[in-house]
C-alpha positions as CSV (number, residue, x, y, z in Angstrom):
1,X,-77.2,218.1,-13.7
2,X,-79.0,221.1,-12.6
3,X,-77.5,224.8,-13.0
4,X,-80.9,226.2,-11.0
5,X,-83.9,225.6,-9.3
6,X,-87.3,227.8,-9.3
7,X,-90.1,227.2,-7.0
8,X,-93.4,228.8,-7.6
9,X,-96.7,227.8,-5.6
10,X,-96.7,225.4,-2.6
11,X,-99.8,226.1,-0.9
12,X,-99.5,224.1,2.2
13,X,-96.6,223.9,5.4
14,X,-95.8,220.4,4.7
15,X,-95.6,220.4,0.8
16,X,-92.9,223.4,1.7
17,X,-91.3,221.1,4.3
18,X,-90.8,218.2,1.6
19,X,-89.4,220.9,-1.1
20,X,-87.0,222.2,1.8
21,X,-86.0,218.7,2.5
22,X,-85.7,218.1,-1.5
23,X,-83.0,221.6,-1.4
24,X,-80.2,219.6,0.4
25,X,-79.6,217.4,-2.6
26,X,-78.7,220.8,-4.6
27,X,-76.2,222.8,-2.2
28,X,-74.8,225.4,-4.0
29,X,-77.7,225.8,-6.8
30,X,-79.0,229.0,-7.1
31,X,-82.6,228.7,-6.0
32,X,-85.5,231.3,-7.1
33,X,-88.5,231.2,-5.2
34,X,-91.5,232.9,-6.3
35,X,-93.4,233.1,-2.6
36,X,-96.9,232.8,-4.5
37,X,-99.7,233.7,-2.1
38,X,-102.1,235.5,-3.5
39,X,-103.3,235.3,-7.5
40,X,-104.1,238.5,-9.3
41,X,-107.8,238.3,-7.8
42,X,-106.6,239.1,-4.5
43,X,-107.5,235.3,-3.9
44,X,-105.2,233.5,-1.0
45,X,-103.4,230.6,-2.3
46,X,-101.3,229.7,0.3
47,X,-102.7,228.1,3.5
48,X,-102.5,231.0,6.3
49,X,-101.1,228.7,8.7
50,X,-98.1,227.9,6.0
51,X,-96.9,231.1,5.5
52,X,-94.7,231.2,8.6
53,X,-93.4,227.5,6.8
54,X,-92.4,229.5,4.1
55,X,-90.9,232.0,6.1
56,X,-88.8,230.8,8.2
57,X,-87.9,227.3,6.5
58,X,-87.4,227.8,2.5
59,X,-87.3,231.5,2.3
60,X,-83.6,231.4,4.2
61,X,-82.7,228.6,1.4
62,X,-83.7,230.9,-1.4
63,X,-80.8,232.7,-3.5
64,X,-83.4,234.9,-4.4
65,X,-87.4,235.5,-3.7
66,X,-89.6,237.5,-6.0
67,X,-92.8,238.3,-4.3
68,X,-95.0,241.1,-5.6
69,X,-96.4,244.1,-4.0
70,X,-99.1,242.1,-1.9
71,X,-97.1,239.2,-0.9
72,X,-94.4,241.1,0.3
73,X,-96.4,243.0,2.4
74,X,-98.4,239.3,3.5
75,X,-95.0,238.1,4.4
76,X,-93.7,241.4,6.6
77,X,-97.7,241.5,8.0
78,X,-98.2,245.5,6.5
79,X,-99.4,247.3,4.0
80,X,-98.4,246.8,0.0
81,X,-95.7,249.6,-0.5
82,X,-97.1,253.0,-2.5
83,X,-94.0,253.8,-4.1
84,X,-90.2,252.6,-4.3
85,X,-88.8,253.7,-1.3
86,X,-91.3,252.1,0.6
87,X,-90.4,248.7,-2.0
88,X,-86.9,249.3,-1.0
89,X,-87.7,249.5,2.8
90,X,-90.1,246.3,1.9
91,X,-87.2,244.8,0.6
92,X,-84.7,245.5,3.6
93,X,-87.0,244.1,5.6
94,X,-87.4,240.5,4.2
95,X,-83.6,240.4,3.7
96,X,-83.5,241.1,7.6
97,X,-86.2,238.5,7.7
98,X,-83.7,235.9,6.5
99,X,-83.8,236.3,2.9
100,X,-80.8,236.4,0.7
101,X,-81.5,238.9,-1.7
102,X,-85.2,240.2,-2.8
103,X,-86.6,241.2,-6.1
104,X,-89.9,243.0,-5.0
105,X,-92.1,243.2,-8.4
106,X,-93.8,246.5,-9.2
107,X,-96.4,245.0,-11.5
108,X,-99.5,245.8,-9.5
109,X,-98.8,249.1,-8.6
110,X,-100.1,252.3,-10.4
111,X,-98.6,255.0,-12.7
112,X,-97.2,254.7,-16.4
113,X,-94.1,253.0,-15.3
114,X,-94.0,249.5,-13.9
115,X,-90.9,249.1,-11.1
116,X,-89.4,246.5,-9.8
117,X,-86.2,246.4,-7.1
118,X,-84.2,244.1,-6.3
119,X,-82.1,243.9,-3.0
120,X,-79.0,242.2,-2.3
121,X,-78.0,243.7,1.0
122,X,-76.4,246.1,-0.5
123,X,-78.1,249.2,-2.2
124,X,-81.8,249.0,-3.7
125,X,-81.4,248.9,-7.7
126,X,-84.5,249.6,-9.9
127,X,-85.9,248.1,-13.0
128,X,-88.2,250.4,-14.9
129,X,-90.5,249.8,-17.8
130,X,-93.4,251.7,-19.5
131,X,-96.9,250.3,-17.9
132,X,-98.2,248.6,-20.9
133,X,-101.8,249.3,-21.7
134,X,-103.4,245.2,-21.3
135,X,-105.1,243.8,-19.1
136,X,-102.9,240.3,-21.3
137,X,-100.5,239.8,-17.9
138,X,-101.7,236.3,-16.9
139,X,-98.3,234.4,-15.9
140,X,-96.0,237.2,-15.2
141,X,-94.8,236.4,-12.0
142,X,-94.2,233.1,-12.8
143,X,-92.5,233.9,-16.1
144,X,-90.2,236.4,-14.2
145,X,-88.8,234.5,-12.2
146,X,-88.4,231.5,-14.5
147,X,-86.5,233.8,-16.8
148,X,-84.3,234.8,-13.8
149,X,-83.6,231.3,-13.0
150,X,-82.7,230.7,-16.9
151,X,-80.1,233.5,-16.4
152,X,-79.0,232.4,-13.3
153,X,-78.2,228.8,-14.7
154,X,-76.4,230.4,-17.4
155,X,-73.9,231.6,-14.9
156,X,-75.4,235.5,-14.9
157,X,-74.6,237.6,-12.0
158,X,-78.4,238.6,-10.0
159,X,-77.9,242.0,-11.1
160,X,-77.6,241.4,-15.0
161,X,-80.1,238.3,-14.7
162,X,-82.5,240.5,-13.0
163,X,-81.7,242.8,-16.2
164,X,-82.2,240.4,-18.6
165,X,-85.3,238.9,-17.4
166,X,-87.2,242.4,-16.9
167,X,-86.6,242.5,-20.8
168,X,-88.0,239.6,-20.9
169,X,-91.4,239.7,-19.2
170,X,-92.0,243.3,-20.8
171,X,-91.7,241.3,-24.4
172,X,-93.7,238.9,-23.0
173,X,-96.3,241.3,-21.8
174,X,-96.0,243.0,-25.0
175,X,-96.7,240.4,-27.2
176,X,-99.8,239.4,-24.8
177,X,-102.1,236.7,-25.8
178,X,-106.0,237.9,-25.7
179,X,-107.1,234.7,-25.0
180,X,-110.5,233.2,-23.2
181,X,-113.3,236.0,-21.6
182,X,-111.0,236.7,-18.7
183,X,-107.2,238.1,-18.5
184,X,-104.9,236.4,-21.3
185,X,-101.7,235.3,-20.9
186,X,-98.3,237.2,-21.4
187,X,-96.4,235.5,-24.4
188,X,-92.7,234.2,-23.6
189,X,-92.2,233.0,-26.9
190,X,-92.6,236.9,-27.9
191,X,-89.1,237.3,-26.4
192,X,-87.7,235.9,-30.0
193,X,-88.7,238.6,-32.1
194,X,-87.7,241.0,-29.6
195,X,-83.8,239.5,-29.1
């Protein structure tokens, strides 16, 4: 049985075609979909000519999409937000765009505190946390919006999942793993000790 679904990176129009397709055998599963387009590095990885596949087939399936600063702007075609009103317009926007509700993450941006909001038609609500001083954050997206999925499967409404796993990712990133030369991973097992 399956309580929730999360989709991270496709990379090309017809591997997003076959994981639409693949949604119809789970009507009424909340789905998260992590619209990943563009790593850390400013690096595309998603095909330019897919991104209107993701769009306008499996965002309107999404119950929820979680795209960072940059691909939020790549999906509206503008500039990354500066600040949260500008997330929240950001935000209104893809929900016009056919989305069901949008949590815009606030992890690239700069300042002490790291936003997020999240958008379900109704009033922008913000997540705040103290920037934590690593440069640890490999896997945060991903980890985010695994953890919202978790929630979600537990039967959590968006708004206290989206709660839950912003306390989630900010153990993970600060319990970050200095692994390798380059960036290190954030650690999701750090969430234990911080329960």
């Amino acid at each position: 049985e399956v309580d929730a679904i999360k989709i991270g990176m496709l990379a090309t129009g017809p591997v997003i075609e076959a994981v639409a397709e693949g949604l119809k055998d789970f009507a009424g599963v909340p789905v998260v979909l992590d619209p990943v387009m563009i790593a850390a590095s400013g690096d595309p990885l998603l095909d330019p000519e897919a991104v209107d596949a993701l769009r306008s087939i499996l965002i309107p399936l999404a119950t929820l999409i979680t795209p960072n600063l940059a691909e939020a702007a790549a999906l509206l075609a503008c500039s990354p937000a500066r600040n949260e009103y500008e997330m929240g317009m950001q935000a209104w926007k893809l929900k016009e765009a056919g989305a069901r509700s949008v949590l815009i993450k606030g992890g690239h941006s700069e300042g002490p505190t790291a936003t997020d909001i999240l958008f379900d038609g109704t009033e922008p609500v913000s997540f705040e946390a103290p920037r934590a001083e690593t440069r640890n954050t490999h896997g945060t997206g991903c980890m985010t919006a695994a953890a919202l999925a978790a929630c979600l499967a537990r039967g959590q409404s968006l708004l206290d999942a989206a709660h839950e796993a912003k306390r989630f990712i900010n153990a993970a990133i600060a319990g970050a793993l200095a692994l390798g030369g380059g960036n290190g991973p954030a650690n999701p097992l750090a969430w234990l000790q911080h329960r």
